[in-house]
N, CA, C and O of each residue as an XYZ file, in Angstrom:
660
protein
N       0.854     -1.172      0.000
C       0.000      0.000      0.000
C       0.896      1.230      0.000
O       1.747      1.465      0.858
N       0.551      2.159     -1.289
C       1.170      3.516     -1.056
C       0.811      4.478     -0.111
O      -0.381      4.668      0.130
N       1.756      5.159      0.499
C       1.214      6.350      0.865
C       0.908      7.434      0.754
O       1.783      8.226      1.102
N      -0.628      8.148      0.161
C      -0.998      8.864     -0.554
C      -0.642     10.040     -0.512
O      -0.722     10.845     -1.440
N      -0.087     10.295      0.910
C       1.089     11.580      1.130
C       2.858     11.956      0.405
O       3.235     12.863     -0.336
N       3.433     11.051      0.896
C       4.706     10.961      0.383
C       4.521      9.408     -0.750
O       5.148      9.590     -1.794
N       4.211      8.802     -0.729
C       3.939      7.587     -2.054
C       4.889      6.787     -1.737
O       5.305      5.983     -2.571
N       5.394      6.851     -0.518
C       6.251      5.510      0.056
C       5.238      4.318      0.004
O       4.023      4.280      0.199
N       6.219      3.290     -0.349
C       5.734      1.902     -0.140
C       5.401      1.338      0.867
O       4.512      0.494      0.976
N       6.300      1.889      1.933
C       5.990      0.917      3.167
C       5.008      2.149      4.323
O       5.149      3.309      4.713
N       4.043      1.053      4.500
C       3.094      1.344      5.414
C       2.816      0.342      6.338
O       3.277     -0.792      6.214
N       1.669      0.881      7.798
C       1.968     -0.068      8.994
C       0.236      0.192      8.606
O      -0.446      1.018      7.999
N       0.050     -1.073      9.379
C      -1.625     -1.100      9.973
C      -1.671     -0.664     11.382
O      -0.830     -1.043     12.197
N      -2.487      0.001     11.630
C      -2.384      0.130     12.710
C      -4.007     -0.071     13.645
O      -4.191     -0.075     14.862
N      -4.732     -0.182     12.815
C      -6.244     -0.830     13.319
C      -6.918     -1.414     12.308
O      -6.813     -0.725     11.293
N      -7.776     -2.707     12.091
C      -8.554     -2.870     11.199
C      -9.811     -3.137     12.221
O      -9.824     -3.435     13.415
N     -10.982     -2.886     11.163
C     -12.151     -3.247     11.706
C     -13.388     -3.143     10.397
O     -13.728     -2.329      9.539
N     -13.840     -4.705     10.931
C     -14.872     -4.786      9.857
C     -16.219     -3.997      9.436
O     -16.980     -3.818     10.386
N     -16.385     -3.806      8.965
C     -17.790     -3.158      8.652
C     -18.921     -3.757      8.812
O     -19.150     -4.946      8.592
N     -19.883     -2.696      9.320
C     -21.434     -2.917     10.409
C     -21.781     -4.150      9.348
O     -22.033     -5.217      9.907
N     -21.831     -4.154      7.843
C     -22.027     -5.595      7.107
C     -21.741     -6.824      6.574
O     -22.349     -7.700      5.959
N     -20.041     -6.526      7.217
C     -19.254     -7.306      7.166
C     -18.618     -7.791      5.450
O     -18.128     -8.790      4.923
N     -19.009     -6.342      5.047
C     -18.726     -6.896      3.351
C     -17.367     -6.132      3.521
O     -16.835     -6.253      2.418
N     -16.892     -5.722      3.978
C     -15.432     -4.408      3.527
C     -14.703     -4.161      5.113
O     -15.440     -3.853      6.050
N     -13.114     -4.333      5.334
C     -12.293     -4.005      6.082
C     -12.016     -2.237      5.940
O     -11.905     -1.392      5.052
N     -11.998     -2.300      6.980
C     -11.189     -0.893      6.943
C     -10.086     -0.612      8.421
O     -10.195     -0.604      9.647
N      -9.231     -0.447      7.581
C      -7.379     -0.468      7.678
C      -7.059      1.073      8.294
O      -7.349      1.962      7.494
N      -6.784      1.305      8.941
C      -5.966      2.484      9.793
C      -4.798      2.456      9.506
O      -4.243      1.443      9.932
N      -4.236      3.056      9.025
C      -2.775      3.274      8.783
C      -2.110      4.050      8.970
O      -2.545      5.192      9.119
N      -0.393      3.694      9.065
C       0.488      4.649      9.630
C       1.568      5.010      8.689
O       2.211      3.975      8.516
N       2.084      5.974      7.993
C       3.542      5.948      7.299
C       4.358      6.409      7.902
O       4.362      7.513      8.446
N       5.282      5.489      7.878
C       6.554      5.515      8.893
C       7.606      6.485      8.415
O       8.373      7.048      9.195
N       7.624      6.712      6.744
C       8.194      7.895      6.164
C       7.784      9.638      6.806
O       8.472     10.478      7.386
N       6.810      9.623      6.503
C       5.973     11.007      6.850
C       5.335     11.063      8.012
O       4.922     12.096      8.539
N       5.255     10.152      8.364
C       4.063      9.950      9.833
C       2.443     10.608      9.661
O       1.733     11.146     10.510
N       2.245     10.389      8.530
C       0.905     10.443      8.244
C      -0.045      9.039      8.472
O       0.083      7.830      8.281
N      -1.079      9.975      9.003
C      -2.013      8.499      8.909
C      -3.258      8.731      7.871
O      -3.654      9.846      7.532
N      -3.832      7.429      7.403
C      -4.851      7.116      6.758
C      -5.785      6.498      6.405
O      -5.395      6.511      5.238
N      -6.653      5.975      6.349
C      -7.854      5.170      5.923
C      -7.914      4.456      4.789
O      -7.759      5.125      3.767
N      -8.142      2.969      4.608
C      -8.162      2.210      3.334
C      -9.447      1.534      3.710
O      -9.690      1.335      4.900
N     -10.179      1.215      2.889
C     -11.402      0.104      2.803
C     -11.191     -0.996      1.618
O     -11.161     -0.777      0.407
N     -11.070     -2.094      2.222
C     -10.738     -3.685      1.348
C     -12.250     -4.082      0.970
O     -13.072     -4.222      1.876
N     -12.436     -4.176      0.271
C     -14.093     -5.235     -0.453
C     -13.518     -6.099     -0.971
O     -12.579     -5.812     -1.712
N     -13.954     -7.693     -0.716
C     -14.226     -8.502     -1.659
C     -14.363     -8.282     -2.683
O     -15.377     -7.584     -2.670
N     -13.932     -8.409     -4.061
C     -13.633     -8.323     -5.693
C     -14.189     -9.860     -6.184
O     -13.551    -10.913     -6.216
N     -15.622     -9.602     -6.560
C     -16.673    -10.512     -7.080
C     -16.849    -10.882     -8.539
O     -17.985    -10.710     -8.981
N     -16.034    -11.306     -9.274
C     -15.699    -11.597    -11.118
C     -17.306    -12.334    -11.467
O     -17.978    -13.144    -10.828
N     -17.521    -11.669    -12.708
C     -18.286    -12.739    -13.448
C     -17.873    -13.039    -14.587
O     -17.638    -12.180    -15.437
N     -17.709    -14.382    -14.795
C     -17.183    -15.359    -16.238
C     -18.325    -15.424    -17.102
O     -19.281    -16.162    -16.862
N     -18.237    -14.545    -18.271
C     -18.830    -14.691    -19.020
C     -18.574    -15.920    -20.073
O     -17.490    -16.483    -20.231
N     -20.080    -16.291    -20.924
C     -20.028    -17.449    -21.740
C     -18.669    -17.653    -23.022
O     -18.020    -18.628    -23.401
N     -18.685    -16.013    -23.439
C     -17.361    -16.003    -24.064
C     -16.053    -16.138    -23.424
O     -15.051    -16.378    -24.098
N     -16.017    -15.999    -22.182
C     -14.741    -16.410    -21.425
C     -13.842    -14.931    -21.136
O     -12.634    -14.819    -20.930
N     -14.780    -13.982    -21.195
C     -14.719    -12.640    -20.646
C     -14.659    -12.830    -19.157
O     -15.247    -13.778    -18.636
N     -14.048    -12.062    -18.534
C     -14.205    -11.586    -17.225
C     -13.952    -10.662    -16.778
O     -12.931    -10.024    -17.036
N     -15.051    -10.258    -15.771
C     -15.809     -8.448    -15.715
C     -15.931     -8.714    -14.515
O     -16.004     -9.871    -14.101
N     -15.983     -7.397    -13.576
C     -16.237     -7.302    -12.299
C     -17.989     -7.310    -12.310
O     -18.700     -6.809    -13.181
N     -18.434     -8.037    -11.071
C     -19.751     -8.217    -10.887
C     -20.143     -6.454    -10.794
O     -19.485     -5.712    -10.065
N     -21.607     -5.818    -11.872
C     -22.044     -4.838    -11.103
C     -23.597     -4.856    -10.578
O     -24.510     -5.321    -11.261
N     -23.697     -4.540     -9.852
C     -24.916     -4.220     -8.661
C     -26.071     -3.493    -10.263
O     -27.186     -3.763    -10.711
N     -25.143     -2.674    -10.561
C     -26.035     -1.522    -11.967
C     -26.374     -2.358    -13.324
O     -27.205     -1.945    -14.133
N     -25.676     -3.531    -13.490
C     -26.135     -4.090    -15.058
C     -27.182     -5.077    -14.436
O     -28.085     -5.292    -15.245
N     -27.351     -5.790    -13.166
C     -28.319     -6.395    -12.930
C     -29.494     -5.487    -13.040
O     -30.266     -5.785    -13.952
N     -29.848     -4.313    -12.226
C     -30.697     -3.589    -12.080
C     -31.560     -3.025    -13.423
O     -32.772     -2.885    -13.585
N     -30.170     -2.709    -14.504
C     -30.367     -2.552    -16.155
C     -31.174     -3.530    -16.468
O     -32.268     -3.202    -16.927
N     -30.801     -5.282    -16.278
C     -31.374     -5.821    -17.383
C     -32.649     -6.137    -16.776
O     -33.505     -6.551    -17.558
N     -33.089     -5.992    -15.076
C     -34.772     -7.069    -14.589
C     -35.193     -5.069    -15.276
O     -36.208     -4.874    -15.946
N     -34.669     -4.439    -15.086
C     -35.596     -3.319    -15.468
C     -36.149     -3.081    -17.000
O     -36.824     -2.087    -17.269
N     -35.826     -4.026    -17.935
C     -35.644     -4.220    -18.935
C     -37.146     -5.405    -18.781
O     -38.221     -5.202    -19.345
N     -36.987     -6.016    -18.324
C     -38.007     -7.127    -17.802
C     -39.374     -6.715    -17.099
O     -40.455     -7.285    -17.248
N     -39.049     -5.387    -16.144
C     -40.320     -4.802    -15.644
C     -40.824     -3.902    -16.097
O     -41.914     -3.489    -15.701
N     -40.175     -3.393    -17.006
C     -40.983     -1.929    -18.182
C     -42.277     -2.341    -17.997
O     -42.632     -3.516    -18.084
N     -43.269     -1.059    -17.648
C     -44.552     -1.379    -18.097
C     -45.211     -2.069    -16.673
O     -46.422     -2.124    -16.460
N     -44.305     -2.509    -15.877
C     -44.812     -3.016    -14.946
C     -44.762     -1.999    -13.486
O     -44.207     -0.901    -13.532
N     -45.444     -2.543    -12.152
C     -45.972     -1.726    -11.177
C     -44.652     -1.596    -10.395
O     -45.055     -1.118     -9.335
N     -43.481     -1.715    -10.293
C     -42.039     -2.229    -10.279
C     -41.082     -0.734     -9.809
O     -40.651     -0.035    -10.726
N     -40.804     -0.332     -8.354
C     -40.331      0.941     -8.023
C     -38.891      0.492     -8.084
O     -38.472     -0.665     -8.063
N     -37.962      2.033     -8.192
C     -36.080      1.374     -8.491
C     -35.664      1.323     -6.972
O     -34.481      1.272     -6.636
N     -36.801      1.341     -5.997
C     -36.352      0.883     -4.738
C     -36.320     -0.920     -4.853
O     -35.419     -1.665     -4.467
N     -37.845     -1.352     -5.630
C     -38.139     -2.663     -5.377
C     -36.849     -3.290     -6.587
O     -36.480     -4.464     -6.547
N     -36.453     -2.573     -7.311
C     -35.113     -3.175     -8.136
C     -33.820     -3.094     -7.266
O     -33.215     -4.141     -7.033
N     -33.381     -1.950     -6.793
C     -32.617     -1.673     -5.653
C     -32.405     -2.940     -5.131
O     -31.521     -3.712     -5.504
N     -33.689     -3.261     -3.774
C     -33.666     -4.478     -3.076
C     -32.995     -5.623     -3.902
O     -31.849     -6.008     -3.670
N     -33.771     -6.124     -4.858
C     -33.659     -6.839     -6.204
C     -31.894     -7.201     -6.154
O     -31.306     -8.193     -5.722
N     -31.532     -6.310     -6.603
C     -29.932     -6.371     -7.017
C     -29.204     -6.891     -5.727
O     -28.454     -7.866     -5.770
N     -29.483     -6.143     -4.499
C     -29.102     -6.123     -2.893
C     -29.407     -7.981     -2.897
O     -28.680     -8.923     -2.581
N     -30.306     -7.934     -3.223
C     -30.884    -10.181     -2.514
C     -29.495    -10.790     -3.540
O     -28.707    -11.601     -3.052
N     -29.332    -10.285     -4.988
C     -28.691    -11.168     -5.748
C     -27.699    -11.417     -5.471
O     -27.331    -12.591     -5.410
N     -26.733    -10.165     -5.144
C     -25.174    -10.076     -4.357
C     -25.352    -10.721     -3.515
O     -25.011    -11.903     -3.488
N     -25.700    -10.361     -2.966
C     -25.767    -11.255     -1.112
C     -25.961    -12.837     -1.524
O     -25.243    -13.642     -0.931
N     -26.396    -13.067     -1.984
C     -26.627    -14.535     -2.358
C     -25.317    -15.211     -3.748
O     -25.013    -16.391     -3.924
N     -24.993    -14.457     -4.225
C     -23.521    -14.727     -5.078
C     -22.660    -15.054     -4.151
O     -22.101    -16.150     -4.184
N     -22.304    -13.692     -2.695
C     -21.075    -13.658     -2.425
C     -21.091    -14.642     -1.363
O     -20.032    -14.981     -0.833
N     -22.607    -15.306     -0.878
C     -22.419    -16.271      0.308
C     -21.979    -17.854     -0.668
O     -21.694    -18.845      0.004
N     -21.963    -17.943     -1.927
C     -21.368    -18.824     -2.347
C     -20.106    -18.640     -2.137
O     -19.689    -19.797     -2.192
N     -19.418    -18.132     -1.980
C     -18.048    -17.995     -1.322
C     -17.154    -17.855     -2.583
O     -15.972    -17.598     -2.355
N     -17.571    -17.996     -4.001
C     -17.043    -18.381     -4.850
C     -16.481    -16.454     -5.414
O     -17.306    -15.544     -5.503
N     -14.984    -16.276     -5.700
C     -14.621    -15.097     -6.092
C     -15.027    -15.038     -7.629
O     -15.019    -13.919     -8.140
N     -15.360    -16.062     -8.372
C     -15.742    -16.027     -9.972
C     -16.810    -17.110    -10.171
O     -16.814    -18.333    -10.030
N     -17.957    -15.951    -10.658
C     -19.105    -16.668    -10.851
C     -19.411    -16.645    -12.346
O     -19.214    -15.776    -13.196
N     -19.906    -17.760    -12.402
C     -20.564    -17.891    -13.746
C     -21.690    -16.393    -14.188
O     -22.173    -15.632    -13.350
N     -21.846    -16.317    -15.378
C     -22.894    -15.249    -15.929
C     -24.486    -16.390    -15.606
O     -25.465    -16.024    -14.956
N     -24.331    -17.632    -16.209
C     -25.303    -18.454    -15.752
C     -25.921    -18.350    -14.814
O     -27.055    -17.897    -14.660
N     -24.707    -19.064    -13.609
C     -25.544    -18.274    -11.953
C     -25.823    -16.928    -11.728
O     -26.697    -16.855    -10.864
N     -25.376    -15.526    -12.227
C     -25.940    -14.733    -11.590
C     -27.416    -14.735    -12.656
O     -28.206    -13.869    -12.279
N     -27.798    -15.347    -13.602
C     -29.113    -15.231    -14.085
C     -30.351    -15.769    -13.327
O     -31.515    -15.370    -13.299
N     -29.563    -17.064    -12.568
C     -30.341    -17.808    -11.847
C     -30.612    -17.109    -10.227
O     -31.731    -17.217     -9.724
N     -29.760    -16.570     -9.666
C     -29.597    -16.035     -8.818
C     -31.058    -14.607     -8.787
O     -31.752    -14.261     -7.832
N     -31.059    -14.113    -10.181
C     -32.164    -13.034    -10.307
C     -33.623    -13.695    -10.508
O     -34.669    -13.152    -10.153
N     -33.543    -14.707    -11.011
C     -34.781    -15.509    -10.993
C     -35.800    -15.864     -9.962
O     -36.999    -15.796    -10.232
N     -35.418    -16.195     -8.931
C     -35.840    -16.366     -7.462
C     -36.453    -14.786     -7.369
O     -37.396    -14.455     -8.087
N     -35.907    -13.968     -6.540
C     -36.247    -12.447     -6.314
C     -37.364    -11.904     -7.432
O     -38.429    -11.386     -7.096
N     -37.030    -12.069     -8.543
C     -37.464    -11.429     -9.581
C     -39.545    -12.313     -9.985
O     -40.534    -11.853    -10.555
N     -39.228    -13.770     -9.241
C     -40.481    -14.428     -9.213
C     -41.138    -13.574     -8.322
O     -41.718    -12.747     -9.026
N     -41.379    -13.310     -6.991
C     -41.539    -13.140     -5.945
C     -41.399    -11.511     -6.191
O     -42.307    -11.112     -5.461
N     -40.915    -10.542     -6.674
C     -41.638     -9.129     -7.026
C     -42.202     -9.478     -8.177
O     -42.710     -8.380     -7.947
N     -42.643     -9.876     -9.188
C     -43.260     -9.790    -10.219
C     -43.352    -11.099    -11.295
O     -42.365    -11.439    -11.948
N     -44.419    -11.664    -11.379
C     -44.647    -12.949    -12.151
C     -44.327    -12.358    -13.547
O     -43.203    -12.503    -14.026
N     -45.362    -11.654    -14.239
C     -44.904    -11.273    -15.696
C     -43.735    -10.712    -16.156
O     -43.503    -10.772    -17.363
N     -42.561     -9.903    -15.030
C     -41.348     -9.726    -15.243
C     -40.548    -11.119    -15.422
O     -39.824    -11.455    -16.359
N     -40.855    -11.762    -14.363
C     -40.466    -12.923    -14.172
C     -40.264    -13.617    -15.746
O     -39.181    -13.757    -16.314
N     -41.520    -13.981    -16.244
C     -41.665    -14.595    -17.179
C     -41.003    -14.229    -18.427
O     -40.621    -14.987    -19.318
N     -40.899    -12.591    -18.342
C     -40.217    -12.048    -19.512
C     -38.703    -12.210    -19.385
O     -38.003    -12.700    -20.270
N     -38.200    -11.702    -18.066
C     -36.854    -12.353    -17.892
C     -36.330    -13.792    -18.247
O     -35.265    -13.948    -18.843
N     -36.956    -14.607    -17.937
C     -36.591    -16.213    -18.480
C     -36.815    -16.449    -19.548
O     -36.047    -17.185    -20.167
N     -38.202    -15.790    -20.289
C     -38.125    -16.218    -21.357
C     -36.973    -15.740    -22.335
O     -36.793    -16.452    -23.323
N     -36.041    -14.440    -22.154
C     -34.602    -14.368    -22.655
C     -33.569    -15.007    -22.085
O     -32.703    -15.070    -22.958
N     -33.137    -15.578    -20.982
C     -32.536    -16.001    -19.963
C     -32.514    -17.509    -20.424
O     -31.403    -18.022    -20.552
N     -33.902    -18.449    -20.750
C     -33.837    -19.543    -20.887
C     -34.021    -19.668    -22.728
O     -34.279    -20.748    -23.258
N     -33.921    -18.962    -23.162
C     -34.331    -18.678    -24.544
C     -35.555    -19.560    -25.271
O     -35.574    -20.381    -26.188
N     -36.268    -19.144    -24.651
C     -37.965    -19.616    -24.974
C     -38.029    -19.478    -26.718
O     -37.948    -18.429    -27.358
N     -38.190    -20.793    -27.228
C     -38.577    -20.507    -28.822
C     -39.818    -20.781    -29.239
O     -40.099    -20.774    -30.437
N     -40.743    -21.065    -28.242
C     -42.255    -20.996    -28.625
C     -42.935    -21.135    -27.897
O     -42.499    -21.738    -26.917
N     -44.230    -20.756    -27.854
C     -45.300    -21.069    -27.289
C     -45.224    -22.063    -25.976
O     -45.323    -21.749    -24.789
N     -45.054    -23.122    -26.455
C     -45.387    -24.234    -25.154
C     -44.200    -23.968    -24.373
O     -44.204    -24.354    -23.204
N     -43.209    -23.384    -24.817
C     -41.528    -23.186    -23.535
C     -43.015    -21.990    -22.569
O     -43.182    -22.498    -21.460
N     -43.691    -21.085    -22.691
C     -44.420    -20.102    -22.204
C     -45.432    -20.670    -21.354
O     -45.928    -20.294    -20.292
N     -45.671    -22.007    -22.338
C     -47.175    -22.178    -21.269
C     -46.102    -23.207    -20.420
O     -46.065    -22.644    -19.326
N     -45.282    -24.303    -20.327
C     -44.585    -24.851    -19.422
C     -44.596    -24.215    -18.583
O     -45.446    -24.414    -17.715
N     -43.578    -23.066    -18.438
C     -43.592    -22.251    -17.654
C     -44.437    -21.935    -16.487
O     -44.309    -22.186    -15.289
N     -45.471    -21.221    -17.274
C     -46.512    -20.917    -16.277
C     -47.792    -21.738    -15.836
O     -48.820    -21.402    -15.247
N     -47.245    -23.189    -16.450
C     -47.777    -24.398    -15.697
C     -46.732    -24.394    -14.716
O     -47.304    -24.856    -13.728
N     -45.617    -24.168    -14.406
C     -44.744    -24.751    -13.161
C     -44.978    -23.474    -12.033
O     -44.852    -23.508    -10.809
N     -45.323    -22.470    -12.827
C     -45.614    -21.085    -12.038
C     -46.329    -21.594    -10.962
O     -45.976    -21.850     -9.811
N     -48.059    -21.759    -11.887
C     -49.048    -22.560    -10.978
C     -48.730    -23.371    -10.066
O     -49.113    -23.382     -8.896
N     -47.715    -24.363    -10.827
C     -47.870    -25.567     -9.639
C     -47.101    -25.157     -8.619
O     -47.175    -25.815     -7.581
N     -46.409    -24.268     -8.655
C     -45.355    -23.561     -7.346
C     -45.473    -23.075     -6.702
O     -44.758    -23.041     -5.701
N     -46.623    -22.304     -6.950
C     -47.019    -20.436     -6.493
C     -46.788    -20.252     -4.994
O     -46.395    -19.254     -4.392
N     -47.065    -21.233     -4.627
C     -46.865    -20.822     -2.935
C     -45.666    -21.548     -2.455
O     -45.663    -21.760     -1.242
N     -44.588    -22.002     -3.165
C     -43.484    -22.733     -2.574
C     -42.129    -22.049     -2.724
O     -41.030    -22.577     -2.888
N     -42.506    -20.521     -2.618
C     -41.370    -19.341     -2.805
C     -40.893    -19.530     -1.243
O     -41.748    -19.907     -0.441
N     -39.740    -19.315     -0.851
C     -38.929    -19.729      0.234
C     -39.183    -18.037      0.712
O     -39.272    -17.111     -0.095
N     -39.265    -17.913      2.092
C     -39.979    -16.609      2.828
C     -38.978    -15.870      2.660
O     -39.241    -14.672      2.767
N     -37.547    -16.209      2.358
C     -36.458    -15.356      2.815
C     -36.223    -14.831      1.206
O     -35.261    -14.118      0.920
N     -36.988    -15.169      0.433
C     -36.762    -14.614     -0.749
C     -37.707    -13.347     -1.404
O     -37.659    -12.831     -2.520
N     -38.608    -13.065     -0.197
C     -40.130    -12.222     -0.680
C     -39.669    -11.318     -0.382
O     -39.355    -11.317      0.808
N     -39.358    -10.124     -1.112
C     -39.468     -8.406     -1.366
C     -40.091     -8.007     -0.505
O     -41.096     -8.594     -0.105
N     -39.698     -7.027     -0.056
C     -40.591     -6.186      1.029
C     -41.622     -5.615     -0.026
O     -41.223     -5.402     -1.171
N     -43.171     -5.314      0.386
C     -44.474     -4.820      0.241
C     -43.934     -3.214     -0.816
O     -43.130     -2.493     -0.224
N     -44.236     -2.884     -1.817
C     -43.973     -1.495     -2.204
C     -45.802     -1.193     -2.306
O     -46.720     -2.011     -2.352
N     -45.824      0.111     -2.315
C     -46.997      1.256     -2.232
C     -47.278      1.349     -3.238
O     -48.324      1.984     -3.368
N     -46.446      0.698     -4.951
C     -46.550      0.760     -6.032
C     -47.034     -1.037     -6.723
O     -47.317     -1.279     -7.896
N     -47.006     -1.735     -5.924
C     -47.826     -2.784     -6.775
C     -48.735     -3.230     -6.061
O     -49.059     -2.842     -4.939
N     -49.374     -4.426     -6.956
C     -51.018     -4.116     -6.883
C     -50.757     -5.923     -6.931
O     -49.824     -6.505     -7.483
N     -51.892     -6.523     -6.176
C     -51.914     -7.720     -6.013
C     -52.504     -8.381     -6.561
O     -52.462     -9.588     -6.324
């Protein structure tokens, strides 16, 4: 770690402590050159492997881009997308895994994305699973039916003032 004062190399820790969410360290530091001190925050660095064999840092903002892409038109606030993005991370990074498939984070939005909105839902998978006709649609929302109430509690969106039941 440089020191952003004099740009010496060598620096001391001199406190760490995790954050109230436990996603990010933050480092107290000392330079032994200048005797300046300073503040660093460490995050976990979350890759997604794309199908072409790209790899991109996970963002919180292209998830939010594409279910919003899925809820156009629908009763769908950028708080209830907000949340949305918030369930998906959290559920990537407890796989523990530093490089995730593009696959899993599709699947990962699927869950959340049932549970705020069925017809988003449906529009999302049907690009996601690449639906080429009709019966991939009605499958679907035959398994919808047969499911409807077997959404796991820890996956239900908080209530918005903007959709309608």
């Amino acid at each position: 770690m440089y020191c952003p004062f004099c740009r010496s190399a060598e620096t001391r820790v001199v406190d760490s402590r995790s954050t109230e969410d436990g996603t990010a360290i933050r480092r107290r530091r000392l330079c032994p050159s200048c005797s300046q001190r300073f503040t660093t925050v460490e995050t976990m660095s979350m890759l997604v492997v794309k199908r072409s064999g790209v790899v991109e840092p996970f963002s919180r903002e292209k998830v939010v881009a594409g279910v919003r892409k899925a809820c156009q038109g629908r009763p769908v606030s950028e708080d209830d997308l907000a949340l949305l993005a918030q369930q998906v991370e959290d559920q990537l990074r407890a796989s523990g895994q530093a490089a995730i498939a593009s696959h899993d984070v599709g699947l990962a939005i699927l869950g959340p994305l049932r549970v705020l909105d069925e017809v988003a839902y449906l529009r999302f998978a049907s690009v996601y699973r690449s639906f080429e006709s009709l019966a991939d649609f009605e499958a679907e929302i035959a398994l919808l039916r047969a499911t409807g109430d077997e959404v796991p509690v820890d996956l239900r969106a908080r209530p918005s003032s903007t959709r309608t039941t």
